[in-house]
Phi, psi and omega in degrees: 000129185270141170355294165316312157295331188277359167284301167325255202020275194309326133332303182288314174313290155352287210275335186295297144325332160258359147313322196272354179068014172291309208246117193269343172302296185272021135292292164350280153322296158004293224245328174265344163298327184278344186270337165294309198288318217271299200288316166320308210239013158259283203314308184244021150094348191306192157245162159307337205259345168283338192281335186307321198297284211313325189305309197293320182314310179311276196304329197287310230260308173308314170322301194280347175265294178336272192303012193256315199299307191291331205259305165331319187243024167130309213252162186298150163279170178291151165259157190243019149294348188267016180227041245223166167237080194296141182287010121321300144307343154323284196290323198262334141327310166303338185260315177312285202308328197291289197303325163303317162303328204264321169328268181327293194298352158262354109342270262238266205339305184300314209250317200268340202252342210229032169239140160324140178299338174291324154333294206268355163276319154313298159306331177302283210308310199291348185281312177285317176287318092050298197255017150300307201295305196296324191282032159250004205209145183278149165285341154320306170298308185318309194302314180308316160298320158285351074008316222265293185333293185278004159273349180276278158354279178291335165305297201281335205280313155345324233236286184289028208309305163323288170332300171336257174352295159296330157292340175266312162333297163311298168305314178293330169281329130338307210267316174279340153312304217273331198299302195289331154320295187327264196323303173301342184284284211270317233238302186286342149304323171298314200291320192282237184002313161301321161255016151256351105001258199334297167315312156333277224311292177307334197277325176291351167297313196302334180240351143297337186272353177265355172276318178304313307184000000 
């Protein structure tokens, strides 16, 4: 593992724990900013940019009762090193983000230059339904819906990993059957049909030129 990637980690780790509901507080938070943001500004209508006002008002406004508090009784005010943005944390930001570009477009290479064609029909179709899905819905739900999805999701897979597991097992041996099915019908009938042609085709060139002949 290169440097870079053991900097990512700790990030990558992070965010793997609060999906998985290890660290439940900040899934909690999570899961309740996005279901708040989400219910402002579909159910009632807000804009983004009054719900931004209200947050920074909100924080600002704890801040200032907050130092007022410390100085009445005494005690230090807050400080802003611990809010502080380190060139480490940057640097490991910039590399998280840089690797979320580069997956997907190396995701698309693979399935579109080096997977078997039932793959890549697969993929055409979930794409196509995906963007069904989408034209029914604003990106906003989608994002929500996708938070909701992935906090969900890997927790039952967790909890049900066998049952899963035998059951994709099942689905997958179907799936190659049918694949094979497919393939002995459709595919190879075509080819047969496609190279007796060709053969028609060559043997009436063959007896027109001997008629000429």
């Amino acid at each position: 593992m290169s440097s870079a990637e053991k900097r990512s980690q700790p990030i990558l780790d992070s965010g793997r724990d609060i999906l998985l509901w290890r660290r439940k507080k900040m899934s909690v938070m999570v899961f309740f900013i996005a279901t708040a943001t989400w219910v402002l500004m579909e159910v009632y209508k807000f804009n983004f940019i009054t719900i931004l006002c209200w947050v920074g008002m909100a924080v600002v406004t704890s801040l200032f009762l907050w130092g007022i508090m410390c100085r009445l009784l005494g005690k230090e005010p807050p400080r802003m090193s611990g809010l502080e943005i380190t060139d480490q944390s940057t640097t490991e930001m910039t590399i998280l983000f840089r690797e979320w570009i580069e997956e997907p477009a190396r995701w698309m290479f693979q399935v579109g230059a080096e997977s078997e064609w039932y793959v890549f029909a697969g993929v055409v179709a979930s794409l196509w339904i995906m963007s069904i899905v989408g034209s029914c819905m604003d990106l906003l739900t989608l994002v929500y819906l996708g938070i909701m999805v992935s906090m969900t999701i890997p927790v039952i897979y967790m909890k049900y990993e066998d049952k899963i597991k035998r059951y994709g097992e099942r689905v997958k041996v179907q799936c190659r059957k049918l694949v094979e099915v497919v393939d002995e019908k459709v595919f190879k009938n075509v080819k047969n049909k496609l190279f007796k042609q060709k053969e028609n085709g060559n043997k009436e060139v063959m007896e027109k030129e001997k008629k000429v002949e």
